[in-house]
N, C-alpha and C positions, 0 to 999 in steps of 0.2 A: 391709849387705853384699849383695853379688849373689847372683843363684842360681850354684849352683858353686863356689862359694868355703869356702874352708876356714878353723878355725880351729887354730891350731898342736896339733896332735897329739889334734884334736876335746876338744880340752879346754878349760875357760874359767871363770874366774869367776863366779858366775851369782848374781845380787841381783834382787830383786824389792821393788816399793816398797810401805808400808803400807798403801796403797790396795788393791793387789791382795791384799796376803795378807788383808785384812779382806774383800774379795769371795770371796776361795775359804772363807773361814770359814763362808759364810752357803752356799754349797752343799751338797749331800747328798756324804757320806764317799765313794761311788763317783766321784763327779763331779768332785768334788775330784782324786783320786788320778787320775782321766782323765789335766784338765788339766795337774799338774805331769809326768806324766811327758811330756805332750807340751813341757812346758817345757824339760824336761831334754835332752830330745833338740835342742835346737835348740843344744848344745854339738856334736854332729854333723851338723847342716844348718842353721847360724844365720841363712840368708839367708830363712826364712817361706817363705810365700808369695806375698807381692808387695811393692814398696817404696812409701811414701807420698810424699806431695809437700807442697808449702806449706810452713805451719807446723811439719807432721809430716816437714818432709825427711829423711830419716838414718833412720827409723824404718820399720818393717818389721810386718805382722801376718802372725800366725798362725793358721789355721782349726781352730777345737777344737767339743770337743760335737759331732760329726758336720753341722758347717759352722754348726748356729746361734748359736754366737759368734765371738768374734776374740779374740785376745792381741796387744799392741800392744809392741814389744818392737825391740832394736836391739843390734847387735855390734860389736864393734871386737878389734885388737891395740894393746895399750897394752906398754910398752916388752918387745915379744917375747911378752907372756903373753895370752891371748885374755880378752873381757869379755864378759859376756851380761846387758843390763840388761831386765828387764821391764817394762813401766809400768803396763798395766791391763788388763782384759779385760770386753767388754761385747756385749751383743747387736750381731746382724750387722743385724738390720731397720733400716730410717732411719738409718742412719750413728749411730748411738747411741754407739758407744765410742769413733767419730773425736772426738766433740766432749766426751767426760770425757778423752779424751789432747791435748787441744787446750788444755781447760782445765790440766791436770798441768803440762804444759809448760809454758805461759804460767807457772804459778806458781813455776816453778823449785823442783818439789818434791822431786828426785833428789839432795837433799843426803844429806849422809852419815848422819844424824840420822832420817831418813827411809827407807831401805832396810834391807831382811832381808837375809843370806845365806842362801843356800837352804837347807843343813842347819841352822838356826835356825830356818826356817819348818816345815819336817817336824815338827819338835819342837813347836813353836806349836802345827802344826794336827793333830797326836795323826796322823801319816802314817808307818810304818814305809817306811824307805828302800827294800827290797826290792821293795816295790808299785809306785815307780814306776822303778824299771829299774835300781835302785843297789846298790853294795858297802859294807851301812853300816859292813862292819867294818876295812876296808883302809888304817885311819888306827894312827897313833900316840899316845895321849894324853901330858901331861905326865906325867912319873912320878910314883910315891905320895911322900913322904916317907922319906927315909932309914929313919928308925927306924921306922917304920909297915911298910916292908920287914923290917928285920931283924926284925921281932915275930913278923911272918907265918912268915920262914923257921927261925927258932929255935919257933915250934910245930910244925915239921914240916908245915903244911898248904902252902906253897910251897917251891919251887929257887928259889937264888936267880936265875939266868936269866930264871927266869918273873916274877918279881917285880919285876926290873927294866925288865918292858912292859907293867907295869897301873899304872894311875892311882889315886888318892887312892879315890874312891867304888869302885873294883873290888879291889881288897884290902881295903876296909872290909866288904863283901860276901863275900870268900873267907874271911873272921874271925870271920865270923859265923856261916856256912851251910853252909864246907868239913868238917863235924864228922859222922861217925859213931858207929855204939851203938861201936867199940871206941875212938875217939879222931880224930885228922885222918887228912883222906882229902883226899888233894890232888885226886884228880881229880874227887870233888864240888866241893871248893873250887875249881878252874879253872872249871869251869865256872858255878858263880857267880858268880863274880869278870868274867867277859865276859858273863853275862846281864843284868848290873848295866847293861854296858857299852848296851847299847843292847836296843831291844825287835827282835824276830824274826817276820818271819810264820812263819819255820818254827821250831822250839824248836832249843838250841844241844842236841848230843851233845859227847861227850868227843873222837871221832875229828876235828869240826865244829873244837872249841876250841882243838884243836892243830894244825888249817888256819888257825886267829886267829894264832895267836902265830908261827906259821912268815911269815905274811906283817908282820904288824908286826917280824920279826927282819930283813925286806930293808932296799935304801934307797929313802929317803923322795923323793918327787918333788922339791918345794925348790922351786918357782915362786913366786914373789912376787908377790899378788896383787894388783892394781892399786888396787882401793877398799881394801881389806881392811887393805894394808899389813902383808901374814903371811903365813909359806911356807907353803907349801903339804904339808898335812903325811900325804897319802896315799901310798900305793904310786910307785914311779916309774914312769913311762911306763902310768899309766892313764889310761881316756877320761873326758867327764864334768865334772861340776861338782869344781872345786878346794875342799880344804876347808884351816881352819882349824884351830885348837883348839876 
């Protein structure tokens, strides 16, 4: 994309292929977390820093590591919803990461089989969302199982309202851990039940867990994401990478 240009409502799909999530593997946990949130960000400025040519037509890098490397990377809008594909990141000295994205390319390695979505790479690479610029909890999960609910709410440790916006593993967590010396205690069990959900750089509170469940009670964005082939199932009208389940 150009410089200037926007993607619809700075939001996008954002995939990165297993080349790169194996290069940010092998860097130090700071460094790491650098470069994805400068990844993240390029759902609000997708056009990099400069466009490539040749081979690389279409593609785009990005200056990370305070300029000694690049990320090599490329945008589009696919039917209305934006796309943020990553390809690799490699030293900026002797053109070093032009020619492993020279290679990628040639090899047609952006099959589907071959790419992360972003929030499957956090998870990968042990990165708490928050570190690099994200809302990890502004999602919807699938719901728990019917009876897995009613179990929960006939012990008193959830409503059933609540119960109907935690997933399988966060009521199996509120079932476990919602229990006090006098019996259930829902609001330990909430907040179980959403620590289960994701890890935190800052620990959930009770006042935190009922900021979760108030934003999972809105609607759901609903963008269909173009690799993914899945709505999108965060907050509506958030910035950002679109997630999945």
């Amino acid at each position: 994309m150009r410089r200037g240009a926007r993607l619809p409502g700075d939001a996008a799909e954002l995939v990165l292929s297993d080349v790169l999530v194996e290069q940010l593997a092998e860097l130090t946990p700071d460094l790491r977390e650098e470069v994805l949130a400068a990844v993240v960000r390029l759902c609000a400025e997708p056009a990099g820093d400069h466009p490539l040519s040749g081979v690389l037509a279409g593609w785009n890098t990005l200056s990370v590591l305070r300029g000694r490397s690049r990320v090599v990377h490329r945008a589009d809008v696919v039917d209305g919803v934006g796309l943020v594909e990553v390809l690799c990141l490699g030293p900026r000295s002797d053109s070093e990461v032009y020619d492993v994205a020279r290679a990628l390319v040639a090899s047609g390695l952006l099959t589907d089989d071959e790419i992360t979505a972003l929030w499957d790479a956090l998870a990968v690479l042990d990165v708490v969302a928050e570190r690099v610029g994200l809302d990890g909890w502004d999602f919807r999960p699938e719901p728990a199982p019917e009876g897995m609910r009613r179990a929960a709410v006939a012990s008193g440790l959830l409503d059933a309202a609540v119960a109907d916006l935690l997933g399988r593993d966060e009521v199996e967590a509120a079932m476990r851990d919602g229990w006090g010396p006098d019996g259930p205690d829902p609001v330990a069990a909430l907040v179980a039940a959403l620590e289960r959900a994701r890890d935190r750089a800052v620990p959930l509170d009770a006042d935190g867990a009922r900021a979760v469940l108030a934003s999972r009670g809105g609607p759901r964005c609903g963008a269909v994401m173009p690799r993914a082939q899945r709505r999108c199932v965060r907050r509506a009208g958030h910035p950002g990478p679109h997630r999945g389940r």
